[in-house]
N, C-alpha and C positions, 0 to 999 in steps of 0.2 A: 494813123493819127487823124482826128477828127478835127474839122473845124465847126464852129457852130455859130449862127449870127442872131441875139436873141432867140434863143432854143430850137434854131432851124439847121439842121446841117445843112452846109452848103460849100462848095469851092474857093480859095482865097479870090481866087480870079472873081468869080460871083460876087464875092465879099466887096471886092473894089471897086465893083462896076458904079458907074453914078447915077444920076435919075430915073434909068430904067431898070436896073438892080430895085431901088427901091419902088418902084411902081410893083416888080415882081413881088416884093416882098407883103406890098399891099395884098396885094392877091391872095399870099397865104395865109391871110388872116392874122397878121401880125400888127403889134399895138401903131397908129396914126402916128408915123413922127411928125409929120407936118403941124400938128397941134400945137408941138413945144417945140421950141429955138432949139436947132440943130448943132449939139455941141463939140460933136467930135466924137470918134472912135476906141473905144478902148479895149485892149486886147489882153485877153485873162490863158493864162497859164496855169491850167488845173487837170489833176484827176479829171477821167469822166462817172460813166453811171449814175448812180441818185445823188454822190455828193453834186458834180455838175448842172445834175437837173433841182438842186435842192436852192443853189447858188443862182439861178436864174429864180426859180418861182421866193424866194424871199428876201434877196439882196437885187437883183439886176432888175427886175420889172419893174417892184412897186419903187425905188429908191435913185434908179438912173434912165432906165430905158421910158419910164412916166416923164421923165425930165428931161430930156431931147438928148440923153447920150447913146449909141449904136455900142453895144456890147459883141465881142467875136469869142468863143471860148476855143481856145486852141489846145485840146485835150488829147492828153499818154501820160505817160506814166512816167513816175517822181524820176527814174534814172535819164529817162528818155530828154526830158526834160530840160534838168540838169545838163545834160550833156551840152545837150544844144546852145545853154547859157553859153558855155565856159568856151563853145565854138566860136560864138558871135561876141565873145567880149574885149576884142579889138576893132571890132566894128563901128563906125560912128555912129552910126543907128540900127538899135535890134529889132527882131519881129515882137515884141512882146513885152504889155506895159506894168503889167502884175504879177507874178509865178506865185502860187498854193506849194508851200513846202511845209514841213515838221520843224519843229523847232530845231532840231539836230542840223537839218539842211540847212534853214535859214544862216546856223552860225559858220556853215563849212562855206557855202555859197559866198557870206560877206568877208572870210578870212582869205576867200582865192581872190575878192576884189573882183564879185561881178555883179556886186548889188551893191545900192548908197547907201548910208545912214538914213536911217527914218529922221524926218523933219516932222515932231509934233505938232510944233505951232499950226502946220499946215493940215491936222486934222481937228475940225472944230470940238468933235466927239470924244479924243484923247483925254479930256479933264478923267474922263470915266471909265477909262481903265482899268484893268486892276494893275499894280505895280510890276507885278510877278508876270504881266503878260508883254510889258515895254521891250523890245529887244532893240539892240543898238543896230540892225539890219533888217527888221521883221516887225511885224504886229498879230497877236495871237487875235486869232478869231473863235475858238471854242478850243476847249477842253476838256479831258477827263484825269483821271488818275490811278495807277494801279494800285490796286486794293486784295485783300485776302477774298476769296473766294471759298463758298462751298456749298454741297445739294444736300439739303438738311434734311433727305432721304439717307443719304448716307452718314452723315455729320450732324445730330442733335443742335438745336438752336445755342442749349446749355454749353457746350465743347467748341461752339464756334471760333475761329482764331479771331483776334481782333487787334493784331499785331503780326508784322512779318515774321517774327521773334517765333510766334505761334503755330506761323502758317508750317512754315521750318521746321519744325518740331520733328524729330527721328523717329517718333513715337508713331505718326501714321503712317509709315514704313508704307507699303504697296498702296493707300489710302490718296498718298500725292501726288500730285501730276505735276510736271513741269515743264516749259514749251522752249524748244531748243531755238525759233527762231527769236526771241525774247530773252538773246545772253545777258545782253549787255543790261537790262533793267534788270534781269532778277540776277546779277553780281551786284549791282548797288543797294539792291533790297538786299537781299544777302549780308552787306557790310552792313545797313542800317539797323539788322537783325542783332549783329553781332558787337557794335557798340560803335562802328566804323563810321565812314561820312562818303558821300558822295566822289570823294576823290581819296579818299581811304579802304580801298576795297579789300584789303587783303586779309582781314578776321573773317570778311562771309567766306571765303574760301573753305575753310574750315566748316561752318554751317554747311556748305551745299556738298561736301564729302560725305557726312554724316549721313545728310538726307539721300545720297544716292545708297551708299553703306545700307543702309535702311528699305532699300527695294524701291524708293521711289518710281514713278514709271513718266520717264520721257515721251513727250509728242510732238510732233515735227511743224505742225501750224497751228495759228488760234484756233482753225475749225476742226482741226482733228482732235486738242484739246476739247471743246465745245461736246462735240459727241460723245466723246470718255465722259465726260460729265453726265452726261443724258444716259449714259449705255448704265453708268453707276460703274465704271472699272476703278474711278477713283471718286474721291468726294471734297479733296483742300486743292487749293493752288492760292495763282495769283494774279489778276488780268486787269484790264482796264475797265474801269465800274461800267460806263458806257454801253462796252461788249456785254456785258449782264446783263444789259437793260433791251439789247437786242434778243439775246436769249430766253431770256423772257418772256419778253414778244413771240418768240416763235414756240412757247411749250415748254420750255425746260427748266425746271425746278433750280436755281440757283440762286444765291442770295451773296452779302458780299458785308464786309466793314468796315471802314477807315483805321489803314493801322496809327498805332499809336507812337510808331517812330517819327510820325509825319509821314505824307502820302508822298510819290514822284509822281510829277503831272505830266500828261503825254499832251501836246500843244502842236495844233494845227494852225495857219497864219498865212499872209501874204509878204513876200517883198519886192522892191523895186527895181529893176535891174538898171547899174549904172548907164546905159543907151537906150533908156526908155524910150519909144517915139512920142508919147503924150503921159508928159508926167503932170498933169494937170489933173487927166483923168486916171491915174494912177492914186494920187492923192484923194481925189472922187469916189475911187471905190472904195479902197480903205478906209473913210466915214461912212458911207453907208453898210459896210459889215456890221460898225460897232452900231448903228440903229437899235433902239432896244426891240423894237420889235424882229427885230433880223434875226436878232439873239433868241430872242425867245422863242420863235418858230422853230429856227433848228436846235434848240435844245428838246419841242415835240417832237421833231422829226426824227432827229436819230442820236438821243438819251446824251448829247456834250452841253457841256455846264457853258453858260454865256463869259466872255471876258473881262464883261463893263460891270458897275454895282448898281445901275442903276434898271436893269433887266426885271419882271415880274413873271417870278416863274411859280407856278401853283405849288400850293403847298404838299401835293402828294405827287407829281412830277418829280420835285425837289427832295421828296424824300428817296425814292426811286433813282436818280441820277446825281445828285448833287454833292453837297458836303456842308455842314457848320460853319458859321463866321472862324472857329476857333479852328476848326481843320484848312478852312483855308486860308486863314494865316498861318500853319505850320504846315504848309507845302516846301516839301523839301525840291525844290529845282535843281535836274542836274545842271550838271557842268560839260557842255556841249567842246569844249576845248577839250578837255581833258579825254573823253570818252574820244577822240576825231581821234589823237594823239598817242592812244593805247590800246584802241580796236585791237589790233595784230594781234598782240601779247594775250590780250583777253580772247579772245575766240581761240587760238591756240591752246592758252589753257584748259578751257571749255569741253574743247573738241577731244586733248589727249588725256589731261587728267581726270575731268569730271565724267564725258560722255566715255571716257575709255576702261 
């Protein structure tokens, strides 16, 4: 587990130290707090890697650490995390004033009663949300959507799927991939295929029998997925547009369409844990996520749709990452309840009927 103090790894102990901490931190060439009124610390619970370093250079520099707030990223991994929450949530005070979770988390995290209700009033930025991103324990900071995918080396532009319904299709028998860690979205695509609803999964069942019937070929991660794409072992699936737009980036012929069931959005976000020590700047950070230019940057940086509407994202970016006014009002959002509540049963299925 890393801690990080405005983009410096460094010791909690280092972290806490006072005047002469930050003299050291002058040293390393880090931004002049002394410039701006010393507001206080706030401690982010996030992934690391580029999203980490993505979260400092367009949310934390230009929006809070410019503004006299000390940013700490206390980075591992979403389970790691988590845990920890659910350790400290009898505590009168936790280490940690934000956590980076999935939408899925954010709802499991507020149903165990370790995070508060978001108070909107308290973000000035909230007007401009989009509705689909408001959670009752959460705030979406970027998104994507899974969409039909294909290498139109292997799949003609003409033949493209532009529906789940399509992607599905028996017909490309050996032609489809589909990615064993991504049960649970591609059962609710699957039902969305098949006439079903996001908590009516049990017609795609049927859909995804056929497509295995049909020689489809299983892949164990998105990346092993990615390369089958690249290798041409297969040419449909169905991933999150996002992940195309990194594929992309790195050489690989893939292209993708907004299905016409309406898409399922994959929602990354922050929440507040009920023993925040600085829910001031809890609330702090959470406005400047939604900045539109915060937005806008990591939607350059790594291919997710901004939250807010009032974001300006190029028009060929946009066509590359994004979605229609009319697609994204028919974002099919699951149901984070339901899916919490019937994991077991679906992965079982998964595992004995479909993979078996």
């Amino acid at each position: 587990m890393k801690t990080v103090l405005n983009g410096f790894e460094l010791s909690r102990r280092r972290v806490l130290q006072g005047a002469g901490g930050l003299a050291g931190a002058a040293a390393l060439g880090m931004p002049n707090l002394a410039l701006a009124e010393d507001k206080g610390t706030i401690i982010v619970g996030t992934w690391g890697g580029d999203y980490a370093r993505l979260l400092h250079k367009n949310i934390e520099v230009p929006f809070l650490i410019d503004k006299g707030w000390k940013v700490v990223q206390d980075q591992a991994g979403d389970p790691q995390r988590r845990a920890k929450m659910m350790a400290e949530r009898r505590l009168p005070r936790g280490t940690s004033d934000v956590q980076g979770l999935s939408a899925s988390n954010i709802y499991q995290m507020g149903a165990a009663g370790v995070c508060e209700p978001i108070d909107y009033s308290q973000i000035p930025l909230a007007p401009h949300l989009l509705d689909s991103m408001k959670y009752e324990f959460g705030v979406g900071q970027i998104y994507s959507g899974m969409v039909p995918v294909y290498n139109p080396d292997v799949v003609p532009d003409a033949e493209a799927p532009k529906s789940y319904k399509e992607a599905f299709d028996p017909k490309w028998g050996a032609k489809m991939g589909i990615i064993d860690i991504q049960y649970q979205y591609t059962m609710v695509a699957a039902a969305l295929a098949a006439g079903g609803t996001v908590t009516d999964i049990e017609p795609g069942k049927e859909v995804l029998l056929a497509a295995r019937k049909a020689g489809c070929r299983i892949y164990p991660t998105n990346e092993a997925f990615a390369q089958g794409l690249k290798a041409e072992e297969f040419g449909v699936g169905i991933m999150w547009k996002a992940r195309t737009v990194q594929w992309q980036n790195a050489g690989i012929n893939v292209k993708s369409n907004a299905p016409t069931e309406g898409t399922l959005p994959y929602v990354s976000g922050f929440s507040i844990p009920k023993n925040a020590p600085n829910k001031e700047g809890a609330y702090a950070y959470l406005n400047a996520m939604l900045e539109p230019a915060a937005q806008e940057n990591f939607a350059v940086d790594m291919g997710y749709n901004p939250t807010i509407d009032n974001a300006d994202i190029p028009a060929e970016l946009n066509a590359r990452i994004g979605f229609t006014p009319a697609e994204i009002a028919a974002l099919a959002p699951l149901n984070y309840g339901f899916l919490t509540d019937h994991d077991a049963e679906m992965k079982e299925w998964w595992d004995k009927e479909f993979k078996g």
